[in-house]
N, C-alpha and C positions, 0 to 999 in steps of 0.2 A: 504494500500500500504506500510506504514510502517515497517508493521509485517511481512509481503514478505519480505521488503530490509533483517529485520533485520533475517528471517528465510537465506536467503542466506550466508549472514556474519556466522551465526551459523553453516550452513555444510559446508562452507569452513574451518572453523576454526575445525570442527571435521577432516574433512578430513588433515590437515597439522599434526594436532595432533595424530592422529590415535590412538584416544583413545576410541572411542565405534563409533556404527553404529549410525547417525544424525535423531529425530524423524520425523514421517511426518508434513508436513506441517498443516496437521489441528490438529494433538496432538501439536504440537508446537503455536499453536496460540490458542486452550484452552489453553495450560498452563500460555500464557501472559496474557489471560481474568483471569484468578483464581487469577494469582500473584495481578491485577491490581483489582481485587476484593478485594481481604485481604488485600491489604493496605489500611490503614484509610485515608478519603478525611485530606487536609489541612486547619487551623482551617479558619473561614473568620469572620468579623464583630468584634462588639464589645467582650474583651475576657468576659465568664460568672462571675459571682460575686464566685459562688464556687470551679471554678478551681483555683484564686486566695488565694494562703496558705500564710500568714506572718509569719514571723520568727520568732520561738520565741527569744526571749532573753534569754542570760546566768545571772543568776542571782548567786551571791556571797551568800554560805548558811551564815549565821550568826552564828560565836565560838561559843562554850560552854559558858555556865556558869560561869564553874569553869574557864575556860582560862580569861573569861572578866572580869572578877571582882578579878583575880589574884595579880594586882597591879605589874607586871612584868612584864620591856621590853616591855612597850606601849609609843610609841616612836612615832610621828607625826613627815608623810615625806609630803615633796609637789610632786605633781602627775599633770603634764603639762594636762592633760585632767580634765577638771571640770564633775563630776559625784551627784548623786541627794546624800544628807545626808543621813545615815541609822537610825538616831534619830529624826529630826523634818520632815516633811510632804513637807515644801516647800521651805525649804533649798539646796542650791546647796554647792558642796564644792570642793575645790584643796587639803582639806588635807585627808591626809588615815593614819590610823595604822598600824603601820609596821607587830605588832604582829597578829592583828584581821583581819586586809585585808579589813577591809571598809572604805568608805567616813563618814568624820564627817567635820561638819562646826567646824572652829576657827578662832575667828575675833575678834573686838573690840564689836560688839553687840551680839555676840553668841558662846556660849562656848559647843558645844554638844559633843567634845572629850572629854573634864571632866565628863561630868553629863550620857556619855554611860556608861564610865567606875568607874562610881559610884551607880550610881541608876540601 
């Protein structure tokens, strides 16, 4: 009964528009069966494990060589976000290189902005 109302709404609106002749009623209601075929049902239930994608993360490449062990303009600024060390494993840090662009710990127990940019 739906596809009645809505075939009427349809030749009335052709007919105001007078933009083509209105199909018939049973080409017009295959066509809402095709449409309502090719659209995909909506997902239900738990979402699957492999439609879920994580993000990856942007990770910072690591300077050059030459830039890191330059001895110039490595300058430690503090960075209001604390981010993981780029030298020790379980370090976190607030300070970065200005030059190099990574987190290094410096503190009273760890000195890894020195010993990146020496070793």
């Amino acid at each position: 009964m739906a596809v009645v109302n809505a075939w009427f709404v349809y030749k009335r609106d052709c007919i105001e528009l007078a933009s083509s002749k209105p199909m018939p009623l049973r080409k017009f209601q295959a066509s809402v069966a095709a449409a309502l075929c090719s659209s995909g049902k909506p997902a239900r239930g738990r979402p699957s494990l492999e439609s879920a994608k994580k993000r990856k993360r942007q990770v910072n490449p690591a300077p050059v060589e030459d830039v890191r062990f330059d001895g110039v303009r490595h300058l430690p600024t503090y960075e209001g976000k604390r981010q993981r060390c780029r030298n020790c494993p379980d370090g976190f840090a607030f300070v970065k290189c200005v030059k190099c662009k990574v987190h290094l710990c410096l503190n009273k127990n760890r000195n890894c902005f020195l010993e990146y940019h020496m070793h």
